[in-house]
C-alpha positions as CSV (number, residue, x, y, z in Angstrom):
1,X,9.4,-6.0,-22.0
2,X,10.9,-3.0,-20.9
3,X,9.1,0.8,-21.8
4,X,12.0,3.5,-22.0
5,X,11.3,6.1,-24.7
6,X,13.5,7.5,-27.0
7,X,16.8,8.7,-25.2
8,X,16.8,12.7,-24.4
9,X,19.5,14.9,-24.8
10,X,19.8,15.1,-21.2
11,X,20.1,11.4,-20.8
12,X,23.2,11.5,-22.6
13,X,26.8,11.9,-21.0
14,X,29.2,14.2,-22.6
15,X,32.0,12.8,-20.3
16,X,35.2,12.3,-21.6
17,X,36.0,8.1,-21.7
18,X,36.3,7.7,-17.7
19,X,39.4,5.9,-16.4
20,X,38.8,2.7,-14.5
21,X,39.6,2.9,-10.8
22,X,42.7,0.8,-10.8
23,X,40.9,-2.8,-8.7
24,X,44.4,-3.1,-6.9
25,X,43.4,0.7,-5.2
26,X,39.6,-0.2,-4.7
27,X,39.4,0.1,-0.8
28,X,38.9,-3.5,0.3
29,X,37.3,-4.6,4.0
30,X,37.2,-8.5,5.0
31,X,34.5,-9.0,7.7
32,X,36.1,-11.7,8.9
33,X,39.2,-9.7,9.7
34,X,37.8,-7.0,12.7
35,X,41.0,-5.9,13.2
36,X,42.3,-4.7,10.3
37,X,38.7,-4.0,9.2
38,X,38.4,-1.6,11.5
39,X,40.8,0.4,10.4
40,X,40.6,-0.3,6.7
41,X,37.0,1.1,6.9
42,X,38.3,4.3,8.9
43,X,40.5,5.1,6.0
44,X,38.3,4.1,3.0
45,X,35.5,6.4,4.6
46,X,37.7,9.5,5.0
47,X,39.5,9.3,1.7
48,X,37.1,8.0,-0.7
49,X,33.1,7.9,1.0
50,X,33.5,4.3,-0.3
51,X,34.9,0.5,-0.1
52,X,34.3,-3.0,-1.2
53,X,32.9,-5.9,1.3
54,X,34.5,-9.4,1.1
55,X,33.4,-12.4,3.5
56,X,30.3,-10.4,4.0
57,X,28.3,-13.6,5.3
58,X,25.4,-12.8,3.4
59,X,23.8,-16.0,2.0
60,X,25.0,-16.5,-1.5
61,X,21.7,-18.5,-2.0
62,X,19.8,-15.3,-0.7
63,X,21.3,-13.0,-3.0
64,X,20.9,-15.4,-6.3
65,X,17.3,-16.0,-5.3
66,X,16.8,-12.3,-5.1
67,X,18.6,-11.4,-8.4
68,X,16.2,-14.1,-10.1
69,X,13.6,-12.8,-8.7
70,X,14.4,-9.0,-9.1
71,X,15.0,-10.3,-13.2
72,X,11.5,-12.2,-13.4
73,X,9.8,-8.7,-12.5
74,X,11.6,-6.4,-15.1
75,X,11.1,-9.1,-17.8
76,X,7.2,-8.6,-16.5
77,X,5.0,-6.4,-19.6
78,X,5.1,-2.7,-18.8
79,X,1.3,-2.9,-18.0
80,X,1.8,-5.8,-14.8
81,X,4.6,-3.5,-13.4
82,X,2.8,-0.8,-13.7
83,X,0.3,-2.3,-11.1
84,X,2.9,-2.0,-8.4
85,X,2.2,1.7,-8.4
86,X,3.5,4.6,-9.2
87,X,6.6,5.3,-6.5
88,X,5.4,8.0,-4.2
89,X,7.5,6.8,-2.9
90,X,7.2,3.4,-3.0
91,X,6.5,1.3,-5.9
92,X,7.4,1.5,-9.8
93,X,9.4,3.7,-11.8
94,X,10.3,4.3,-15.8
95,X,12.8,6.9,-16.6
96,X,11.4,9.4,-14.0
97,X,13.7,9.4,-11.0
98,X,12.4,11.6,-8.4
99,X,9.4,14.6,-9.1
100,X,12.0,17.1,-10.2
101,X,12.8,16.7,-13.8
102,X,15.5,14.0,-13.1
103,X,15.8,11.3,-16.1
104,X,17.9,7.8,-16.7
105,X,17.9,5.0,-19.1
106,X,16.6,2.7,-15.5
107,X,13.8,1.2,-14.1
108,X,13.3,0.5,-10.6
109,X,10.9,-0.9,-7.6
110,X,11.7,0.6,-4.4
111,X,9.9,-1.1,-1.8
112,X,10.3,-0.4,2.6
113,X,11.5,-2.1,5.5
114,X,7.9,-3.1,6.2
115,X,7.4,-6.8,4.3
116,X,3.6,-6.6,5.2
117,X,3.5,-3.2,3.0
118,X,5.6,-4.7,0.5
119,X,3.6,-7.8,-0.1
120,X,0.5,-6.1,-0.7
121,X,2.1,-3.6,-2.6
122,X,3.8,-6.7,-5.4
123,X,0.3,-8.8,-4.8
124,X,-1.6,-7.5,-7.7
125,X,1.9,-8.2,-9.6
126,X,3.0,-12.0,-8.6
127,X,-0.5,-12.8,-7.4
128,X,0.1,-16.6,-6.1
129,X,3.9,-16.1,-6.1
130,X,3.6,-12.8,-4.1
131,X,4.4,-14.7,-1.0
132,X,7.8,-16.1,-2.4
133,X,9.1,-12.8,-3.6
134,X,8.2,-12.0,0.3
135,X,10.1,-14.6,1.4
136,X,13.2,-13.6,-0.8
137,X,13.6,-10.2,-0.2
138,X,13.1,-11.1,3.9
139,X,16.0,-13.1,3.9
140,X,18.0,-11.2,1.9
141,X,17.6,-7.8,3.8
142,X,17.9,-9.9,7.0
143,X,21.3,-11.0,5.6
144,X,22.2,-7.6,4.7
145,X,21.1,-5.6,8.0
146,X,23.3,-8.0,9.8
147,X,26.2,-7.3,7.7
148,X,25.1,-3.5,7.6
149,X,25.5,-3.6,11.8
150,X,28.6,-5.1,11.9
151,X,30.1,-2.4,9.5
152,X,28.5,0.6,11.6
153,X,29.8,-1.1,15.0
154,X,33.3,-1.2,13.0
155,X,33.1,2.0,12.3
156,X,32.2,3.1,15.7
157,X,35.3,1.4,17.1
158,X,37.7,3.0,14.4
159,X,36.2,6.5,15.4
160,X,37.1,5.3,18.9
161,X,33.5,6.2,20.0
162,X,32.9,4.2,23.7
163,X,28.9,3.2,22.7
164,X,30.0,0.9,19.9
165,X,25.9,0.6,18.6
166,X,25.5,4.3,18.0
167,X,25.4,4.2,14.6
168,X,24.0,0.3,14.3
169,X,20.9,1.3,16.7
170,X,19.6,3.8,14.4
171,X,19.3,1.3,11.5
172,X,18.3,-1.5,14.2
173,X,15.4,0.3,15.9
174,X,12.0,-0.4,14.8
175,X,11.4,2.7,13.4
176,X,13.6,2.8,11.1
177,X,13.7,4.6,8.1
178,X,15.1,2.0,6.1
179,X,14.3,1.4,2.3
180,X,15.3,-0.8,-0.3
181,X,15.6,-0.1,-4.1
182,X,16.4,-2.9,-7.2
183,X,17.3,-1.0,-10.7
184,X,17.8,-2.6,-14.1
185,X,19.2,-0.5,-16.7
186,X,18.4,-2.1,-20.2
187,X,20.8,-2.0,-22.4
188,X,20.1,1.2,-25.0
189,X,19.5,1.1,-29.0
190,X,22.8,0.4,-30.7
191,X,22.1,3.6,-33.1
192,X,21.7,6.0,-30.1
193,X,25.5,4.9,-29.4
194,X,27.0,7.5,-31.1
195,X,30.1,9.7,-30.7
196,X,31.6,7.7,-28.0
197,X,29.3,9.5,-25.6
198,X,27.7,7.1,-22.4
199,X,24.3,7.2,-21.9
200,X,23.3,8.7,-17.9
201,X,21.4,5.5,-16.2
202,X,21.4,7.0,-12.6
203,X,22.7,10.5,-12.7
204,X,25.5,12.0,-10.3
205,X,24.4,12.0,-6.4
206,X,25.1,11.7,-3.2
207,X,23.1,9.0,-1.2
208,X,21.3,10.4,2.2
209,X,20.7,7.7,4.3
210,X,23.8,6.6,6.6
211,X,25.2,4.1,4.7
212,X,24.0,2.5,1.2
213,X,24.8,-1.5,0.6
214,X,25.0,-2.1,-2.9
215,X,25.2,-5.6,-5.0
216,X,24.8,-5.7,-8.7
217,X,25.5,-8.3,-11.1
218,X,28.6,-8.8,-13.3
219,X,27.9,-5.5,-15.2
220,X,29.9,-2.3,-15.3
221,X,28.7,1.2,-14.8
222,X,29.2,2.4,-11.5
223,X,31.8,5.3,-11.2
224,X,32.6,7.3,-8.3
225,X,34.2,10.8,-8.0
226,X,36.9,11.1,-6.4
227,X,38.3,14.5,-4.3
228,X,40.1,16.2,-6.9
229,X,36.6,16.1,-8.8
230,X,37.1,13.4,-11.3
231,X,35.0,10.2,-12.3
232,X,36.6,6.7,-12.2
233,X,34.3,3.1,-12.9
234,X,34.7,1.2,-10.2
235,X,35.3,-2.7,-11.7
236,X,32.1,-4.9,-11.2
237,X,32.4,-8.0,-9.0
238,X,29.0,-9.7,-8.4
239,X,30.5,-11.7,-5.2
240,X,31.4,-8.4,-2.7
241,X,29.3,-5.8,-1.9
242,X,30.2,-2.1,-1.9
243,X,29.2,0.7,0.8
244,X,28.6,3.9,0.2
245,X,29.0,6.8,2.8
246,X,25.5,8.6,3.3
247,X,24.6,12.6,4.2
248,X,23.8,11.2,7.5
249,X,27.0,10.0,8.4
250,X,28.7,12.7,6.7
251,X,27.0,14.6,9.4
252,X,27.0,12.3,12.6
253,X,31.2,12.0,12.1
254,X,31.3,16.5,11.1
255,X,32.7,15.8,8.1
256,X,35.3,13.3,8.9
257,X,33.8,10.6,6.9
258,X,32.3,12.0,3.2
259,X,29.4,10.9,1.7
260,X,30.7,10.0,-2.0
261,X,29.1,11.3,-5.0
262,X,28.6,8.2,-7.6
263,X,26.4,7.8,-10.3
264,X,25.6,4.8,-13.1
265,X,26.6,4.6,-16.7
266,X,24.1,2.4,-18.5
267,X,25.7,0.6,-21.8
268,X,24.3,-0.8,-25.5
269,X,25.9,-4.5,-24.2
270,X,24.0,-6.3,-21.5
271,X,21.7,-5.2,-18.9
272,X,23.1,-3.8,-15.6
273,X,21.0,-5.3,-12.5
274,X,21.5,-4.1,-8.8
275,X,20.3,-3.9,-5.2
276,X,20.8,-1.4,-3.0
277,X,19.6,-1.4,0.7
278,X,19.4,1.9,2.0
279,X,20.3,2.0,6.1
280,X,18.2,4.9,7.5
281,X,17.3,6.4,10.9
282,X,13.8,6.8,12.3
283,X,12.2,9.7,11.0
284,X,12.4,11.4,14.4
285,X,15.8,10.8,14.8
286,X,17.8,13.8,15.6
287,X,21.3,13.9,13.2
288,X,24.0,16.1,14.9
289,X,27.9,15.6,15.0
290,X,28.3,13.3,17.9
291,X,30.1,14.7,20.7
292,X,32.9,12.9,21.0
293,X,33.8,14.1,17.9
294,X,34.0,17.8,18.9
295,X,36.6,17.7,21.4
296,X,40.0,19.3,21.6
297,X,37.9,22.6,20.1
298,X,36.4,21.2,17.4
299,X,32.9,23.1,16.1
300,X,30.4,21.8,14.3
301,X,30.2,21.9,10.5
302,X,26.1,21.6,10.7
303,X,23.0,22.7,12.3
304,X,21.2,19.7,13.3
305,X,17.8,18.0,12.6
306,X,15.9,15.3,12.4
307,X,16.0,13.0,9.4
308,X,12.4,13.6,8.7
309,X,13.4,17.5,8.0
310,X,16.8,16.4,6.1
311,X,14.8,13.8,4.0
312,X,11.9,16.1,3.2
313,X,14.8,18.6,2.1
314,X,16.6,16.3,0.2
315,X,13.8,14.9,-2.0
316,X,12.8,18.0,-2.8
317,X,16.2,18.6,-4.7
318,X,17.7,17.9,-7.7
319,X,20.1,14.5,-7.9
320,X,23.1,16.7,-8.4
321,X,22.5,19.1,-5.8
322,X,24.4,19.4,-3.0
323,X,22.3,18.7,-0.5
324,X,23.8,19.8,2.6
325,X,24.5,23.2,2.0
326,X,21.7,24.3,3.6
327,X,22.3,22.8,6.8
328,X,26.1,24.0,6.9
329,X,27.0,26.3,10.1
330,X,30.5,27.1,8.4
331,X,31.2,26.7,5.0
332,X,34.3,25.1,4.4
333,X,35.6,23.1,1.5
334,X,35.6,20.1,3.8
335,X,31.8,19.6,4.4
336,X,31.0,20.5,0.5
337,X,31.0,17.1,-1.8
């Protein structure tokens, strides 16, 4: 059972029909290729904020058992999902993203890094099978933290930065500001279809964290914006997983590497499903352009500070905004997204 009221004006997309972005131009890294992932992943970061995972080595037993897991919850009554809480941050959400007026046709549970937390937080939901859902998601974010570190180290070595971990570490260390989100986006009332207009699931954003790793099921909706400002859907393909560019790293690599602005489409056909695993820095963590990356007379695009301050910041906007602007030394064209 699924509680979405009525769909609001707001919720609706007045987008022209989006083109597809053409799957032979989709940015595509095979993991077990370093080489040439390397530098695959340099240019997918600088042109598009974004690229597709193949040969991730992510169980594909992990990722089905999480899916069916992630399904058994949403099909949950409203009342039982309510008891995960109410997500401040962490917990369960219905329509509301965020506490600033933002809206989509999507639930979600976003849960931490901490599995204790987490498990005490679903308990009053699975009761007796609280412990398997723990089990699940703990091998699944295992899987995909060790896939998220050899992407970061990847992109280290394309940047030609000597300390290969200094992205990895800050996702790695214990303190870690790491959070993990699963959103279902029903599928809508056929007679609210109308006009050929799309109906907003997630609105348009940029992510803030340092990278995001998404997986969904076989379900379109995700689109992308591209540099010259305009919106393609991205083809689904529930085997690969695609990686988004964060603020963070936007930041840490001053402006060479863009965080993409993306957003969700939900549809009146099937239900869209996905996982997203969030790779953030300790909360004291100070983000700066590194300084290898200001040589030969470069200056820094931003004024740092620590991802507590940028997170507290960002929350506190709305999705659309752009989020950095405040922390922009020079305002260029190049650090706006």
């Amino acid at each position: 059972m699924v509680l979405l009221s009525k769909p609001t004006t707001e919720q609706y997309s007045c987008i022209r029909k989006t083109p597809t972005f053409p799957t032979s131009i989709v940015p595509v890294v095979d993991l077990s290729k370093p080489g040439d992932a390397k530098t695959l992943i340099l240019k997918a970061c600088e042109d598009y904020g974004f690229f597709k995972v193949i040969n991730h080595a992510v169980p594909m037993e992990a990722i089905s058992n999480l899916e069916s897991q992630a399904a058994e919850f949403f099909s949950l009554p409203f009342t039982q999902k309510e008891k995960a809480g109410t997500p401040n941050p962490f917990g369960y959400g219905n329509k509301n993203i965020g506490r600033n007026g933002d809206l989509g046709w999507v639930e979600y549970l976003l849960l931490t890094n901490n599995h204790d937390y987490n498990f005490i937080r679903l308990s009053s939901v699975f009761g007796p099978k609280a412990e398997q859902f723990r089990n699940v998601l703990s091998d699944y974010m295992c899987g995909v933290r060790k896939m998220a570190c050899v992407i970061l180290e990847l992109m280290a070595e394309g940047l030609n930065i000597e300390e290969k971990n200094v992205f990895s570490k800050m996702m790695m260390d214990k303190e870690s500001d790491s959070v993990f989100r699963l959103n279902h986006y029903p599928p809508y009332p056929e007679n609210f279809n109308n006009n050929g207009k799309g109906m907003i699931g997630f609105g348009e954003h940029t992510d803030p964290q340092i990278i995001s790793l998404l997986r969904s099921n076989n379900s379109s909706g995700l689109q992308i914006c591209l540099r010259d400002r305009s919106w393609v859907s991205v083809p689904p393909d529930q085997n690969s997983f695609f990686v988004n560019v964060g603020d963070a790293l936007q930041v840490l690599t001053n402006g060479r590497f863009r965080s993409v602005r993306h957003r969700v489409l939900a549809n009146g056909l099937k239900s869209r499903l996905s996982m997203i695993y969030f790779c953030g820095p300790p909360l004291s963590e100070r983000i700066a352009p590194l300084p290898s990356l200001l040589l030969n007379g470069n200056e820094s695009l931003y004024n740092d500070f620590t991802w507590f301050e940028y997170k507290s910041s960002a929350y506190a906007t709305r999705l659309a905004d752009n989020r950095l602007s405040r922390f922009e030394r020079i305002s260029t064209t190049s650090a706006s997204s």
